[in-house]
N, C-alpha and C positions, 0 to 999 in steps of 0.2 A: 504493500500500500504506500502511495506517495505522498508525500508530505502536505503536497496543494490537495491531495483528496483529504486530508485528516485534518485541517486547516476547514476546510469547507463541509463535513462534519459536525468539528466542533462549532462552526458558526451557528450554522441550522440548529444543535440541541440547545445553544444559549439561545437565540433566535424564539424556537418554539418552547422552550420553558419558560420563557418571559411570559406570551402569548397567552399558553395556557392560562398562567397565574393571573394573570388581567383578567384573562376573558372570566375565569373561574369567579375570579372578584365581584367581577359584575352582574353575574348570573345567580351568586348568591346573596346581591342587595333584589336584584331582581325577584328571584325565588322565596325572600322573604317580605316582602312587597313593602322594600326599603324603610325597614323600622329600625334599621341601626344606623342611618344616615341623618344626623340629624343637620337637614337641610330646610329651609324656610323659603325656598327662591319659588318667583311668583311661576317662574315657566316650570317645574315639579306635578305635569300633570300624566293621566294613562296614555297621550297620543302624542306627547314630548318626548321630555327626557328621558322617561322611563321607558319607552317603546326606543328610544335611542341607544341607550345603555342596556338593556335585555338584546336587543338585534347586532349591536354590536357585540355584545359579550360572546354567543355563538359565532361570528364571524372570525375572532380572535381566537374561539378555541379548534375551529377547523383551519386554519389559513393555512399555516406551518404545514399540515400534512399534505396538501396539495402538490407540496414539491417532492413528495417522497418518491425516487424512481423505483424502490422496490413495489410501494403502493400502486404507483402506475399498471407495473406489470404484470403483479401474482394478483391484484385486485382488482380492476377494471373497471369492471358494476360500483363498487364501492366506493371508487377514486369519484366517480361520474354523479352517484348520488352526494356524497359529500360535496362536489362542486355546487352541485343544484341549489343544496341547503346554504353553503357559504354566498352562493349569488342573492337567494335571496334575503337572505341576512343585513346581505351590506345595501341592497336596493333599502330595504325598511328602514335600518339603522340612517342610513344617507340622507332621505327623503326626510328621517326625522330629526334629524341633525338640522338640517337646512330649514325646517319650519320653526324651528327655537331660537336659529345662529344667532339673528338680527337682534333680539330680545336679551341677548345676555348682559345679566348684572355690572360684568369685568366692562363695558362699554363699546364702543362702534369698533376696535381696532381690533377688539379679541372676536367680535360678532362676524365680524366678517372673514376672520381668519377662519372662524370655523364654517360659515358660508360657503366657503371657497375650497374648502377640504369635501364639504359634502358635495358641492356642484361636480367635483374631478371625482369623487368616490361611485358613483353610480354609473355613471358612464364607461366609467374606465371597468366596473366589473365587466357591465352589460356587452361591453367588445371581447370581451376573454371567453363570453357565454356564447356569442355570437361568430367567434374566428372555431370555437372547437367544435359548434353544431354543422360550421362547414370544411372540418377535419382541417383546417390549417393549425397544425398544431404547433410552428413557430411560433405564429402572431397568439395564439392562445397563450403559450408558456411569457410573451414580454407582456401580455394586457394583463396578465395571474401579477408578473411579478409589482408592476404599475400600482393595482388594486391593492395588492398587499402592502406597499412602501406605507399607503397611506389607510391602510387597517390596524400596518404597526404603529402610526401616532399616537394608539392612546395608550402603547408603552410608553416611548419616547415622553409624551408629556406628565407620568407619573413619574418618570426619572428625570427628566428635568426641573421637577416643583420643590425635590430638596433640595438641589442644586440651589438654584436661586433663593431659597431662604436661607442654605448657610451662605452665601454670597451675599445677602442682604445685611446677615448676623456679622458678618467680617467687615460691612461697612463699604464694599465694592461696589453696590448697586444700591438704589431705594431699597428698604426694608416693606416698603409696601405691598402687600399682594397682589392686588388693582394692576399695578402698575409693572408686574413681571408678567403676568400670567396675560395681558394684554399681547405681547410680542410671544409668550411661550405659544401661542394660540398658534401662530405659522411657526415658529423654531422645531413645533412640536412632527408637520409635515413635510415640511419644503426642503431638511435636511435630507428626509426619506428619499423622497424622490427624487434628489438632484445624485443618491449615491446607486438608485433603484437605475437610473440613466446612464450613469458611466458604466454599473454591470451588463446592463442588455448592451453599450457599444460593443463590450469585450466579447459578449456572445455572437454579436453580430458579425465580426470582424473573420473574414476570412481565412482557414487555415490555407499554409503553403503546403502542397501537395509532396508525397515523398518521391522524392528524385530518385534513381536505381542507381549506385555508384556504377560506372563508365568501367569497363573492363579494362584490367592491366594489360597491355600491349608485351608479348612473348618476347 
């Protein structure tokens, strides 16, 4: 086994153990119909946040296995129905994300950040739904991986929220919440996708074909 394979591995298990534990997370405010969250915010309704964070929380705990090539192979039915469920996960989750963004507490710069997460999360599944029902299965695996950069934001933005409070605690930035969580709102995405892009270049990129060494002349 190669190093770049054991490297790309261990990415994927850190990758999908995060995943899980979010998604877990939220399935179990969800599942208990968010009585440990003690939240007051006026958009906390059944066809908001909480249809946001239940669709989401499925989406984050199937995403990760979608890349599994042994899944692919010995699994197929199973690969294909877990797609289904993960598409419609992130359609609901998105749709409900994008009916709340505007309205968020954190003000217009965090609202829109999540506006803008949800506008590209829907689509971007519904092409990966759409490239694999027409067996293009390149364009399926870079619209998977697209959809995923920005299914993993609501890791990314749990790990960035202590970051920035002991950043705040050290005196580096406002100690204000308002005022981190405003910009965490795209820090939380747009890293995703901008690192989801340089991967699909590298997959896209051409291998050089193997040349036959030229026989040694007698």
């Amino acid at each position: 086994m190669s190093v770049a394979s054991i490297a790309s591995g261990v990415t994927w298990g850190v990758i999908a153990l995060l995943s899980v534990g979010v998604g877990g997370y939220a399935l179990f405010h969800a599942g208990t119909g968010f009585v440990h969250l003690p939240i007051t915010n006026p958009m906390f309704d059944p066809w908001g946040l909480q249809t946001h964070v239940a669709a989401s929380g499925v989406a984050m705990l199937l995403g990760a296995f979608q890349f599994l090539k042994p899944l692919r192979r010995k699994a197929p039915t199973l690969h294909r129905w877990m797609g289904r469920v993960y598409v419609l996960a992130c359609v609901v989750g998105g749709l409900a994300g994008v009916s709340i963004a505007l309205s968020s507490t954190a003000g217009p710069i965090a609202g829109w950040g999540f506006f803008m997460l949800g506008l590209l999360w829907v689509p971007f599944t519904l092409m990966a739904l759409v490239s694999a029902m027409r067996r293009d299965f390149t364009s399926h695996e870079i619209w998977m991986i697209r959809s995923f950069a920005l299914t993993f934001g609501a890791v990314t933005l749990r790990l960035q929220l202590p970051i920035a409070g002991a950043l705040g605690e050290a005196g580096l930035i406002p100690s204000d919440f308002v005022w981190s969580y405003q910009y965490i709102a795209w820090l939380a995405w747009v890293p995703n996708l901008i690192v989801a892009e340089l991967f699909i270049a590298t997959i896209r990129k051409p291998r050089r074909p193997k040349v036959a060494p030229s026989p040694t002349p007698a």
